[in-house]
Residue frames relative to the residue before (quaternion, step in Angstrom):
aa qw qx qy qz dx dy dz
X 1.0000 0.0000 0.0000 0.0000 0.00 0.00 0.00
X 0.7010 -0.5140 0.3556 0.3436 3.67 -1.19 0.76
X 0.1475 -0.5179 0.6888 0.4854 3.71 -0.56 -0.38
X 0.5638 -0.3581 0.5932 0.4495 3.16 -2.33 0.29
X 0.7598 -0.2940 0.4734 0.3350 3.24 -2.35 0.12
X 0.8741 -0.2483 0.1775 0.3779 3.46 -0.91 0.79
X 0.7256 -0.2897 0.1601 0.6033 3.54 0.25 -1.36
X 0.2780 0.7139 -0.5814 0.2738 3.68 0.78 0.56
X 0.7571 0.3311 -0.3718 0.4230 3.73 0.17 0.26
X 0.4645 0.5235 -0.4397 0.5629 3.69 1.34 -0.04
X 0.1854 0.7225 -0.6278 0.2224 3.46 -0.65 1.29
X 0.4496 0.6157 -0.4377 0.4767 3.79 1.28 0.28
X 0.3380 -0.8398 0.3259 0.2726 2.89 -1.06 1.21
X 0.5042 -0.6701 0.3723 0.3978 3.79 -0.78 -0.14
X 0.4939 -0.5231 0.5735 0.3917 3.58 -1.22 0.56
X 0.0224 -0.7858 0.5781 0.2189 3.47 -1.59 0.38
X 0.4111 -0.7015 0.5641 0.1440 3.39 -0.99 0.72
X 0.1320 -0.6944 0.6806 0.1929 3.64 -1.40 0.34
X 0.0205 0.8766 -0.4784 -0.0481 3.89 -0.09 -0.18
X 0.3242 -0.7217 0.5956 0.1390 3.32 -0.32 1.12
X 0.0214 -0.8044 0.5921 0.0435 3.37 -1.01 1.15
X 0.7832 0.1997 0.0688 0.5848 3.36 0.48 -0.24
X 0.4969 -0.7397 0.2317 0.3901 3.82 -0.45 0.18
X 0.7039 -0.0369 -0.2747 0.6540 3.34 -0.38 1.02
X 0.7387 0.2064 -0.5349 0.3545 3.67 -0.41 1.19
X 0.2789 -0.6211 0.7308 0.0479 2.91 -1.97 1.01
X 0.2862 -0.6488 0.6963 0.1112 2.93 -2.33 0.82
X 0.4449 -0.7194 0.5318 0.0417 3.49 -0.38 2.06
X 0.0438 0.9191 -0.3591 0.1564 3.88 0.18 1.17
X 0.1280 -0.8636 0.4821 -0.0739 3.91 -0.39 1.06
X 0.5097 -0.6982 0.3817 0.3269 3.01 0.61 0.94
X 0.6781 -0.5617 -0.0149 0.4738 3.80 0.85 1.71
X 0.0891 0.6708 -0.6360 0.3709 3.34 0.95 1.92
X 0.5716 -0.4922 0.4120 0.5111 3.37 -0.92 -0.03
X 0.4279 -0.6802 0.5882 0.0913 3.32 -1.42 0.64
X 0.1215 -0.7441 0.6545 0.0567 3.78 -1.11 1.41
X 0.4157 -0.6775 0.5591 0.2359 3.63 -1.44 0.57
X 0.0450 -0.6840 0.7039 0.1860 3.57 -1.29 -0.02
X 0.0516 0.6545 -0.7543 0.0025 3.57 -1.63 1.12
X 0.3190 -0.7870 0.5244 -0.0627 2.69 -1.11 1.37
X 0.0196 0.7965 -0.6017 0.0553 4.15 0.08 0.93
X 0.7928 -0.3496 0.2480 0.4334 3.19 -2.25 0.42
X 0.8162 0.5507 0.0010 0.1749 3.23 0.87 -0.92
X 0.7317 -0.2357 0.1648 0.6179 2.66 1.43 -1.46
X 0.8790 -0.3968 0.2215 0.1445 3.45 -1.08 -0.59
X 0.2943 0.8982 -0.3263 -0.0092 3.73 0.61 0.23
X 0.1411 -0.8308 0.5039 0.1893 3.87 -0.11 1.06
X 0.4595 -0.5510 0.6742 0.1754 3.38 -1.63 0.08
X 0.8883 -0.1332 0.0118 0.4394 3.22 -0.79 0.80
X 0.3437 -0.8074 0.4242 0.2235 4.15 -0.66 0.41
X 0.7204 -0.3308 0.4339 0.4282 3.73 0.65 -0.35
X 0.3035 -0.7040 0.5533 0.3257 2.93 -1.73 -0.63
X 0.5699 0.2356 -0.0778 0.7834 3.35 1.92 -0.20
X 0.6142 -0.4465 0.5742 0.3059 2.90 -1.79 1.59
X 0.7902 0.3376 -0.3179 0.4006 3.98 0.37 -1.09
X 0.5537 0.5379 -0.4425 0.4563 3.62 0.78 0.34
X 0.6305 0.5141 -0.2228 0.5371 3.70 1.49 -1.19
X 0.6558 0.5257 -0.4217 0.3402 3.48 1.21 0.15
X 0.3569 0.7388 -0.3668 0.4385 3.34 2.06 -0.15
X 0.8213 0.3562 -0.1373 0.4240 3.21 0.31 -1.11
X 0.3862 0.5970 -0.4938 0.5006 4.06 1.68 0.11
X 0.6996 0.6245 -0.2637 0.2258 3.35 0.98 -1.61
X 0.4941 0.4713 -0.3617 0.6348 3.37 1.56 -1.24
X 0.7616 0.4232 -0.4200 0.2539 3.13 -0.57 -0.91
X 0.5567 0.6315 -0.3109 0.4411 3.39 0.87 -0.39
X 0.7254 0.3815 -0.2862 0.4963 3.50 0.73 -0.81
X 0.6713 0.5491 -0.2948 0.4011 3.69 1.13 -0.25
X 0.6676 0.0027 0.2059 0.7155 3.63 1.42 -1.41
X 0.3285 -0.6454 0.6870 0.0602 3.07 -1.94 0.76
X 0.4017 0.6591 -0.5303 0.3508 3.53 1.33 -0.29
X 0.5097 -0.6147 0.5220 0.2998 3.74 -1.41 0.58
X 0.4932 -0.6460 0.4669 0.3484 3.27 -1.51 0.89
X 0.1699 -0.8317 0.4981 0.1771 3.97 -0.81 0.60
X 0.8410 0.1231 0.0236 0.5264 3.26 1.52 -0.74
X 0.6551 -0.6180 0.4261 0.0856 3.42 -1.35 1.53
X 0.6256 0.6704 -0.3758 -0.1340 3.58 -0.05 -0.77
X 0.4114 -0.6924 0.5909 0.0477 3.29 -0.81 1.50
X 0.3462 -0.7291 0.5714 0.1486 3.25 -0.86 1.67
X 0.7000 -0.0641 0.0718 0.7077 3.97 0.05 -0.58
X 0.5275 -0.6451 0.4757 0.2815 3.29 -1.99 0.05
X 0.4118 0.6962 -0.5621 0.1726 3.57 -0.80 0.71
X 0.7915 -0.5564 0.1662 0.1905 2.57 -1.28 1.58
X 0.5197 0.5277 -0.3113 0.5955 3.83 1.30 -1.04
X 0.7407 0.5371 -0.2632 0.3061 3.82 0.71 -1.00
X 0.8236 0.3917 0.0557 0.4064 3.16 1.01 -1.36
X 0.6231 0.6156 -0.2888 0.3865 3.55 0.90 -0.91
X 0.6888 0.5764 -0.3106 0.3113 3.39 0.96 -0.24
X 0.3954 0.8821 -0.2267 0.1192 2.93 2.14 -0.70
X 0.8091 0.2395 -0.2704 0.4636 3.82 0.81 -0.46
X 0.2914 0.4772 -0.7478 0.3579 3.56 0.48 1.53
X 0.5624 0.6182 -0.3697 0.4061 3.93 0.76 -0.42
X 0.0561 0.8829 -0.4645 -0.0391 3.52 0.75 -0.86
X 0.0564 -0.8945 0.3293 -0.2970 2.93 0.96 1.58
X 0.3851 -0.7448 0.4697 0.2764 3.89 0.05 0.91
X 0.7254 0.2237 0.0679 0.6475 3.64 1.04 -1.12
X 0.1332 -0.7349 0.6561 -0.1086 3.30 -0.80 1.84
X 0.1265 -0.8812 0.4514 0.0615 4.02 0.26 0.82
X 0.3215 0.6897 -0.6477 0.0379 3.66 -0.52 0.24
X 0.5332 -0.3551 0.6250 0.4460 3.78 -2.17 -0.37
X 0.6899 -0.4622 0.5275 0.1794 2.50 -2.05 1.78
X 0.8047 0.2752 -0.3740 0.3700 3.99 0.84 -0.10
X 0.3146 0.6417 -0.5351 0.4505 3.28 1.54 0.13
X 0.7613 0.4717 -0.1733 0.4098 3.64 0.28 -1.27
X 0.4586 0.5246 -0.4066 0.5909 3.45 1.03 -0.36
X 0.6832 0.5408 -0.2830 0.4008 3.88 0.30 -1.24
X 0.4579 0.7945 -0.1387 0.3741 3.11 1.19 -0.82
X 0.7454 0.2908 0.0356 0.5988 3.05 0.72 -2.10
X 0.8317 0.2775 -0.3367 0.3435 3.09 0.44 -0.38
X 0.9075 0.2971 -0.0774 0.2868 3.35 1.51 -0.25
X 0.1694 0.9212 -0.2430 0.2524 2.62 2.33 -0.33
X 0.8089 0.2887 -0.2255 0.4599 3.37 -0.07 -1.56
X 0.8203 0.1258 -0.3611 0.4254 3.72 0.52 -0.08
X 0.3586 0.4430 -0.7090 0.4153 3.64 0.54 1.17
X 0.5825 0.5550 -0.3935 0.4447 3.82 0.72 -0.15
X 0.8556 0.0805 -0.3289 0.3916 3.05 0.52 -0.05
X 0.5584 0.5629 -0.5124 0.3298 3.34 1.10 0.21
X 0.5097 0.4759 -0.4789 0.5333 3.91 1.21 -0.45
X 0.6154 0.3161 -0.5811 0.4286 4.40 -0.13 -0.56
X 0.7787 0.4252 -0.3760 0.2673 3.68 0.00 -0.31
X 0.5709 0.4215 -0.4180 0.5673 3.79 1.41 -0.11
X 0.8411 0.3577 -0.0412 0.4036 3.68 0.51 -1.03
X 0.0410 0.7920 -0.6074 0.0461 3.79 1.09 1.33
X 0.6404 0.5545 -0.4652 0.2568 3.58 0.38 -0.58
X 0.6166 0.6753 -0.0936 0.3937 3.02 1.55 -1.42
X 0.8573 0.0681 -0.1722 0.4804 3.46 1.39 -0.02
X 0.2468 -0.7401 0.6016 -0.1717 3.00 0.27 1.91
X 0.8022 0.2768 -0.0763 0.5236 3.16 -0.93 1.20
X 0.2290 0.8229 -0.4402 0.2767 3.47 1.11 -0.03
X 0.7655 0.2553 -0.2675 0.5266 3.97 0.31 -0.54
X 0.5502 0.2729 -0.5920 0.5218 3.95 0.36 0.70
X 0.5206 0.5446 -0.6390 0.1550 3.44 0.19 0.44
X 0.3241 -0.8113 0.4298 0.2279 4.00 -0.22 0.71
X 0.8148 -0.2512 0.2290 0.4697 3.77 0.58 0.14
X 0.6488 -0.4594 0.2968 0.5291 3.43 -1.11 0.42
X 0.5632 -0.5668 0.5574 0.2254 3.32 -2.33 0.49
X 0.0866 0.8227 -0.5591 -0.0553 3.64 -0.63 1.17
X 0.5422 -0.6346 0.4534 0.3126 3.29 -0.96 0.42
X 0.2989 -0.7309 0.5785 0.2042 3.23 -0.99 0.59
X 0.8471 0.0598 -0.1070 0.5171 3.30 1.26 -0.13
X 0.1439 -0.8365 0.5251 0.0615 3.88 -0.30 0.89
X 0.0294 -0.8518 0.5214 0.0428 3.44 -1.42 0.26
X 0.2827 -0.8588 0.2500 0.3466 3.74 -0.73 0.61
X 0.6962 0.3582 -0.2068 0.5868 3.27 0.92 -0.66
X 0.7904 -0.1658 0.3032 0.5059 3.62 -0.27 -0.71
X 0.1614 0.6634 -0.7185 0.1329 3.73 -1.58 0.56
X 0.4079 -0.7468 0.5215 0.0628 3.04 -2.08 0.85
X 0.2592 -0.8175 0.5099 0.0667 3.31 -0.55 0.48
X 0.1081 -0.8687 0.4819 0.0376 3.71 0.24 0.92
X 0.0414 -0.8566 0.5143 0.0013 4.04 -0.32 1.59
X 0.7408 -0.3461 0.0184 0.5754 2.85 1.52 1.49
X 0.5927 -0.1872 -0.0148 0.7832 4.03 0.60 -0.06
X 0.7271 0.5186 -0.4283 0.1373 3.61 -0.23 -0.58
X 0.5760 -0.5549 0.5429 0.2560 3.22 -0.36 0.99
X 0.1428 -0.7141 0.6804 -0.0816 3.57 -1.95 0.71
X 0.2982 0.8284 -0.4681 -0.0758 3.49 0.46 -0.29
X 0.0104 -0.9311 0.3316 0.1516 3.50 -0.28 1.00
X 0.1561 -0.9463 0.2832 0.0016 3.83 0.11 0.84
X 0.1604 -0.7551 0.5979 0.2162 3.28 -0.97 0.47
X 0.3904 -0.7841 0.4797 0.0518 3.45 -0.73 1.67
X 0.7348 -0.1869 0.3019 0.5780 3.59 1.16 -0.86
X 0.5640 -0.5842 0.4578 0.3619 3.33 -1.32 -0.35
X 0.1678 0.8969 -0.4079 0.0302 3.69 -0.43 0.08
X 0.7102 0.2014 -0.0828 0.6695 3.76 0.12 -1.27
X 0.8651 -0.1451 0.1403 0.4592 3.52 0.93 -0.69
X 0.4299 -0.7807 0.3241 0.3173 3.98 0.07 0.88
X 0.5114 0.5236 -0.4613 0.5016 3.38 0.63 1.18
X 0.6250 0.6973 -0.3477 0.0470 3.41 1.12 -1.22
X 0.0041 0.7546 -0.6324 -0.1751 4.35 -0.58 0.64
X 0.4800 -0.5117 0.6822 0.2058 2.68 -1.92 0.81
X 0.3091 -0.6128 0.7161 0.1268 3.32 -2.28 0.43
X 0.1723 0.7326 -0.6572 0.0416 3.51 -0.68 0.83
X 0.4945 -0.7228 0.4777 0.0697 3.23 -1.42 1.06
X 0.1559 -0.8735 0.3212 0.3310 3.51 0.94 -0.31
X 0.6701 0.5349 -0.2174 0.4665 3.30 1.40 -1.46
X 0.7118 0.0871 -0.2755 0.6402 3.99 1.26 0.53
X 0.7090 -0.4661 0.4955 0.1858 3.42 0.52 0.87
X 0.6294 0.4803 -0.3227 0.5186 4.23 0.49 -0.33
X 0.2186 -0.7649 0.5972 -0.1023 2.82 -1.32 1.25
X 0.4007 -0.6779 0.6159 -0.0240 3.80 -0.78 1.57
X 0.2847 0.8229 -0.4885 0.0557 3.80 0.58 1.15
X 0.5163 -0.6916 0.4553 0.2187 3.89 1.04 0.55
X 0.7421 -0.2950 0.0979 0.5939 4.28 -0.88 0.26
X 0.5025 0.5068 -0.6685 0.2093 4.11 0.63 -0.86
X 0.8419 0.2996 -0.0294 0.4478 3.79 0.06 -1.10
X 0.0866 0.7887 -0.6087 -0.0019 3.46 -0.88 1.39
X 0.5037 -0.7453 0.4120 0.1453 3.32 -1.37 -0.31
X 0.6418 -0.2445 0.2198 0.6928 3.49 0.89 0.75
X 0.6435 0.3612 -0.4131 0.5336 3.23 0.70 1.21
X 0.6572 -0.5569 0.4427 0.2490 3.80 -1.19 0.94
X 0.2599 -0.7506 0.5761 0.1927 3.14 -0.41 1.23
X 0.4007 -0.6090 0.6609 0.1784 4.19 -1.12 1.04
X 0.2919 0.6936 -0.6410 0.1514 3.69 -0.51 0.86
X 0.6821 0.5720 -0.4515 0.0606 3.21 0.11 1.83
X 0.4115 0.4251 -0.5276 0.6096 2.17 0.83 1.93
X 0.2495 0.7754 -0.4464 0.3704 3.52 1.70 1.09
X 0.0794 -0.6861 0.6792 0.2482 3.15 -1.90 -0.28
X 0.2562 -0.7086 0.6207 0.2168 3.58 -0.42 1.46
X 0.6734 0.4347 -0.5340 0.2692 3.65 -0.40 -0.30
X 0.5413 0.7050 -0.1965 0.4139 3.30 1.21 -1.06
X 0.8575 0.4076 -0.1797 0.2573 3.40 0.53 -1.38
X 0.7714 0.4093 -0.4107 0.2621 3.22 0.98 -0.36
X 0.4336 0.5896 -0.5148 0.4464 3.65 1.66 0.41
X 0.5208 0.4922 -0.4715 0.5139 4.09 0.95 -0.54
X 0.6075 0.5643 -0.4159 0.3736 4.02 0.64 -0.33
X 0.7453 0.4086 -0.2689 0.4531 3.31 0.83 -1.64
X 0.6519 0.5424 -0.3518 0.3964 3.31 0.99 -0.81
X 0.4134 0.5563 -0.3954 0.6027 4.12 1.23 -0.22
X 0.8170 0.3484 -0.2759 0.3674 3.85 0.09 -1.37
X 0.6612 0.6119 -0.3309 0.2811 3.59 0.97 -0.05
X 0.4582 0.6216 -0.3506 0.5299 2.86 1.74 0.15
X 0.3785 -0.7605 0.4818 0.2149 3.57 0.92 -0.49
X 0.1467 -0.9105 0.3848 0.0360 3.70 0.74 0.72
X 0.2740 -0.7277 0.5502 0.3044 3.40 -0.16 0.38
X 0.5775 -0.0585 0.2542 0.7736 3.91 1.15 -1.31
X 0.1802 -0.6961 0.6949 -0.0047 2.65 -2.19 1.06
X 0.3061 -0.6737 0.6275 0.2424 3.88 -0.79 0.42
X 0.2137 -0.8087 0.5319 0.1322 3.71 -0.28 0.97
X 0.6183 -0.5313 0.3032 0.4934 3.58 -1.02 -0.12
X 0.7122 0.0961 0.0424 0.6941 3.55 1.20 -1.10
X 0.5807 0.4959 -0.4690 0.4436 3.75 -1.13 0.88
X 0.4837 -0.5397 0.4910 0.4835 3.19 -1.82 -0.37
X 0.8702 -0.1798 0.3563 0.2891 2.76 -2.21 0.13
X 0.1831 0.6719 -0.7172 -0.0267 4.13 -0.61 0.79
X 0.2841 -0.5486 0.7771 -0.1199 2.53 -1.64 2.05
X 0.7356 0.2104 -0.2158 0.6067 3.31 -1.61 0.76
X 0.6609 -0.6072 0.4221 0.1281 3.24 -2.37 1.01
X 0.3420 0.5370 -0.5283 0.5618 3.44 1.70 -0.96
X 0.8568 0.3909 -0.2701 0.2003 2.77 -1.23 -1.93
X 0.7974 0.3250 -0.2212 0.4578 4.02 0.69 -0.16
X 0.3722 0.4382 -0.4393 0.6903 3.44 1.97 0.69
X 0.7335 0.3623 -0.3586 0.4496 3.58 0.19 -0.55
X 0.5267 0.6253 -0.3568 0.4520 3.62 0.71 -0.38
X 0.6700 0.5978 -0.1546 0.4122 3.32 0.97 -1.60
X 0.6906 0.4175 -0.2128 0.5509 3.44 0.65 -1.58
X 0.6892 0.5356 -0.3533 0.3366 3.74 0.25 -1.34
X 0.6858 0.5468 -0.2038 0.4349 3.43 1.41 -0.82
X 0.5859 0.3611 -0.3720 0.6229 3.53 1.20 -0.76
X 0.6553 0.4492 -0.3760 0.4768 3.87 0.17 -0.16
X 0.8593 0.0559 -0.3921 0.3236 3.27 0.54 0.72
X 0.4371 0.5363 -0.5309 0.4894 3.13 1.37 1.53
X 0.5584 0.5518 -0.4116 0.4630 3.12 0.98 -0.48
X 0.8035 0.3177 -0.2176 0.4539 4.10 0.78 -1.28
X 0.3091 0.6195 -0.4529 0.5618 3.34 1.59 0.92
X 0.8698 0.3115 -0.0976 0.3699 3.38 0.05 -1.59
X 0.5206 0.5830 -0.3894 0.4873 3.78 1.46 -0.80
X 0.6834 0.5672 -0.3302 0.3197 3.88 0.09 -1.02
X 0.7646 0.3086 -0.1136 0.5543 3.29 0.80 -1.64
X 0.4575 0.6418 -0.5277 0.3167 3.94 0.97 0.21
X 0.7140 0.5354 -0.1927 0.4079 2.89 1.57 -1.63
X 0.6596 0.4466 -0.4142 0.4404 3.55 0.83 0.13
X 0.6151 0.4328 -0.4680 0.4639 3.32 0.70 -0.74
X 0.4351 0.5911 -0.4795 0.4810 3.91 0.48 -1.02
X 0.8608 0.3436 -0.0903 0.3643 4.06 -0.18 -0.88
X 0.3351 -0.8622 0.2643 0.2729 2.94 1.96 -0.16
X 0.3880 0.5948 -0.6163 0.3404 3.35 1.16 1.57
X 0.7318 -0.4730 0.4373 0.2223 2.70 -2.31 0.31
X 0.7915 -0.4411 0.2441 0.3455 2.83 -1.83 1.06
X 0.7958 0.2902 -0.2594 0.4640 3.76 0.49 -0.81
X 0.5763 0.4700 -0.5097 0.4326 3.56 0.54 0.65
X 0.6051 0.4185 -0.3972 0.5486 3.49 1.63 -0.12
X 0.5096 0.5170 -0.5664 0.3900 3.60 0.84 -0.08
X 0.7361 0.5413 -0.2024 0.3525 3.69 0.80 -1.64
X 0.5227 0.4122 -0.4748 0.5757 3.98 1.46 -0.33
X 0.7501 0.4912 -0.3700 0.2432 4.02 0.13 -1.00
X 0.5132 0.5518 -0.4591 0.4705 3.71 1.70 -0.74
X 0.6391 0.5997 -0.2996 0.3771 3.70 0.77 -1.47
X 0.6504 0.4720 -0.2948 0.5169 3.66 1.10 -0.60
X 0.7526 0.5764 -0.0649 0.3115 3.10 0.45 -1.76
X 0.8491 0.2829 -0.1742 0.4106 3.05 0.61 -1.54
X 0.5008 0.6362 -0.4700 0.3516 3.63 0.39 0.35
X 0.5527 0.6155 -0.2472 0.5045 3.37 1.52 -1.04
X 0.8217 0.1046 0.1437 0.5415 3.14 -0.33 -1.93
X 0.4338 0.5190 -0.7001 0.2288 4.12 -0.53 0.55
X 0.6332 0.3533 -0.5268 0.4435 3.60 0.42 0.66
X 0.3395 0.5451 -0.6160 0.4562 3.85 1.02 0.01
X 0.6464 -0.4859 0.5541 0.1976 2.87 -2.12 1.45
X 0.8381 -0.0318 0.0694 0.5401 3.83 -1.06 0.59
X 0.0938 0.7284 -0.6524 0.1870 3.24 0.77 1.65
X 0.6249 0.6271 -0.2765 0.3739 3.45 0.99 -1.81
X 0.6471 0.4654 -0.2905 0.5293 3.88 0.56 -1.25
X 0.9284 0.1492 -0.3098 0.1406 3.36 -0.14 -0.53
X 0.5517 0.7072 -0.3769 0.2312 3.33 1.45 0.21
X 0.4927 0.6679 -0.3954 0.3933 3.10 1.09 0.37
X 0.6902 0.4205 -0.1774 0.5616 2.92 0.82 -1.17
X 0.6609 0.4593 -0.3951 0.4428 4.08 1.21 0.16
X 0.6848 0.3114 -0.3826 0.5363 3.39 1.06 -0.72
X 0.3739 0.5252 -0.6190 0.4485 3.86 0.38 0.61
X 0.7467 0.4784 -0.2408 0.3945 3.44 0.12 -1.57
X 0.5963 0.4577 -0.3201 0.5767 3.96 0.86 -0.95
X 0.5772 0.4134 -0.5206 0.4742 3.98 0.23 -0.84
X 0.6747 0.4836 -0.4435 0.3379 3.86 -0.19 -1.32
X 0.8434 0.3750 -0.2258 0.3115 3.04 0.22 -1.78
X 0.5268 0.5974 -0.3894 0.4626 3.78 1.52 0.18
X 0.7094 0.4876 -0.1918 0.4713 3.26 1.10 -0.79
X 0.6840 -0.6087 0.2290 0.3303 3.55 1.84 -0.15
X 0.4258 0.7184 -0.2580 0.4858 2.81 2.02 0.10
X 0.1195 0.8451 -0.5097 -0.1082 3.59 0.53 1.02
X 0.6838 0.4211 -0.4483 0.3927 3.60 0.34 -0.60
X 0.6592 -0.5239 0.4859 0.2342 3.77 -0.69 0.86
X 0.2356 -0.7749 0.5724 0.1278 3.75 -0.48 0.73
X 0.4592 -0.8225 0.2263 0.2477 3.03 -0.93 1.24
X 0.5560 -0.7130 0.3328 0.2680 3.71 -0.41 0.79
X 0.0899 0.7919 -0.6032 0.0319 4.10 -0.12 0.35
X 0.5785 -0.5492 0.4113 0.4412 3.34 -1.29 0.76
X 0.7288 0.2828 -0.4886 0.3875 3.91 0.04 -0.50
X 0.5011 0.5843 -0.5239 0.3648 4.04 0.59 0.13
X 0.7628 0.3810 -0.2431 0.4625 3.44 0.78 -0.89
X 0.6249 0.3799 -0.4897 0.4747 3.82 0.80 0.29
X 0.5868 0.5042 -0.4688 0.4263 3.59 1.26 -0.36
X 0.7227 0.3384 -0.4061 0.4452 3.88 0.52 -0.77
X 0.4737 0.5861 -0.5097 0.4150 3.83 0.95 -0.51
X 0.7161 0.4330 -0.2954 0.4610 3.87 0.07 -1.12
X 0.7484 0.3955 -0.3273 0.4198 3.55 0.65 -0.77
X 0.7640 0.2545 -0.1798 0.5650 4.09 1.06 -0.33
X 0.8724 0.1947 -0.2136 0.3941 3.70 1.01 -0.27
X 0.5579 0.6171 -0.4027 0.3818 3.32 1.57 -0.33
């Protein structure tokens, strides 16, 4: 029998979690839904990542609510995608923050990562018609900036390229925790298509040199403590790397897309087929790993009838 479309049969709902990592910040968890941050300063308010529905972004007001009343002042949206962003003005934030390439991504792709994520991820957008139009920053940045929530430091950064060539990290200094968005998951399928494997596992080493204390991944739980965010680290480059190594070797030899689908399952799936949204995203990775073997570095752009045409050809 077919698999359903991507995630169109996942319709159960998820436990959420709130997890204090670090002091005043938390890591807003769904059992490997996307994942929102909370920093907390003398002052005010700073979130990590928005949802996919204003009514999904209202989940995460709620935690926040039981922790602080201080007002939310700032947005920041690690890379752009549609599950990430669309929720952004239940937050009503003065300052909406992303990388000058997040925003580039935007323009050039925005409206149909919008609609190709509402069509893999119905569950994911509850609430779908208060969404009001694409997410723009109100502010963008290239290398790195700071954000001051009264003394507390913000430092926001782009480390490299990786889950996507926009992606910043969030690092807190005064606890040492780090806000690192899809580069790093947790028992959960890393989405790399609209990745760069060659790219990602220096954007990793360059994340681990900071020495985390705890990290808020894009999808997973909360890693608290160094084990648990060294192990996070490695488990991830091990499964972009045994994503991207299989299907190099075909394209390199000049086979076809579904013999690189059939070397990466043979790699892949022994490891990780219990990784949350393993099933949804490997298509759409060994697509992305053929391209980017064959020299295709910017990511092609994804539309809902592309993905039912490569879904039917590698997963249906």
């Amino acid at each position: 029998m077919a698999k359903a479309f991507a995630s169109q049969g996942d319709l159960s709902e998820k436990k959420t979690s709130f997890t204090e990592i670090g002091e005043g910040l938390y890591a807003f968890t769904a059992e490997g839904d996307p994942n929102s941050g909370v920093i907390i300063g003398d002052e005010s308010v700073m979130v990590v990542e928005a949802q996919a529905t204003p009514r999904l972004a209202g989940k995460v007001i709620e935690a926040i609510r039981t922790v602080t009343d201080k007002p939310i002042s700032h947005l920041v949206l690690t890379h752009y995608h549609a599950v990430r962003v669309l929720g952004a003005s239940a937050f009503a934030a003065p300052q909406v923050i992303m990388s000058d390439d997040a925003r580039a991504m935007v323009v050039e792709r925005g409206q149909e990562d919008w609609d190709s994520e509402f069509a893999r991820f119905p569950r994911l957008f509850q609430g779908h018609e208060s969404i009001p139009g694409l997410t723009w920053p109100t502010t963008t940045f290239s290398d790195a900036m700071s954000v001051y929530l009264g003394n507390r430091r913000v430092d926001i950064m782009h480390l490299g390229r990786a889950h996507t060539a926009g992606d910043a990290v969030i690092w807190v200094p005064d606890q040492e925790v780090m806000f690192t968005g899809d580069i790093v998951e947790y028992h959960s399928a890393c989405y790399c298509g609209d990745g760069h494997f060659a790219d990602w596992g220096d954007t990793l080493d360059n994340i681990a040199s900071f020495d985390p204390a705890s990290i808020a991944p894009g999808r997973g739980d909360a890693l608290v403590g160094r084990p648990m965010v060294a192990e996070a680290l490695e488990k991830t480059r091990d499964f972009v790397e045994s994503t991207y190594r299989p299907v190099a070797r075909v394209a390199a030899r000049g086979g076809s897309l579904k013999e690189a689908w059939d070397a990466c399952r043979a790699e892949c799936d022994p490891k990780f087929s219990d990784y949350a949204i393993y099933e949804h995203c490997l298509p759409f990775n060994v697509a992305r790993a053929y391209d980017e073997a064959r020299g295709i570095d910017t990511p092609r752009i994804w539309t809902a009838e592309r993905d039912r045409e490569m879904w039917d050809a590698l997963q249906g």
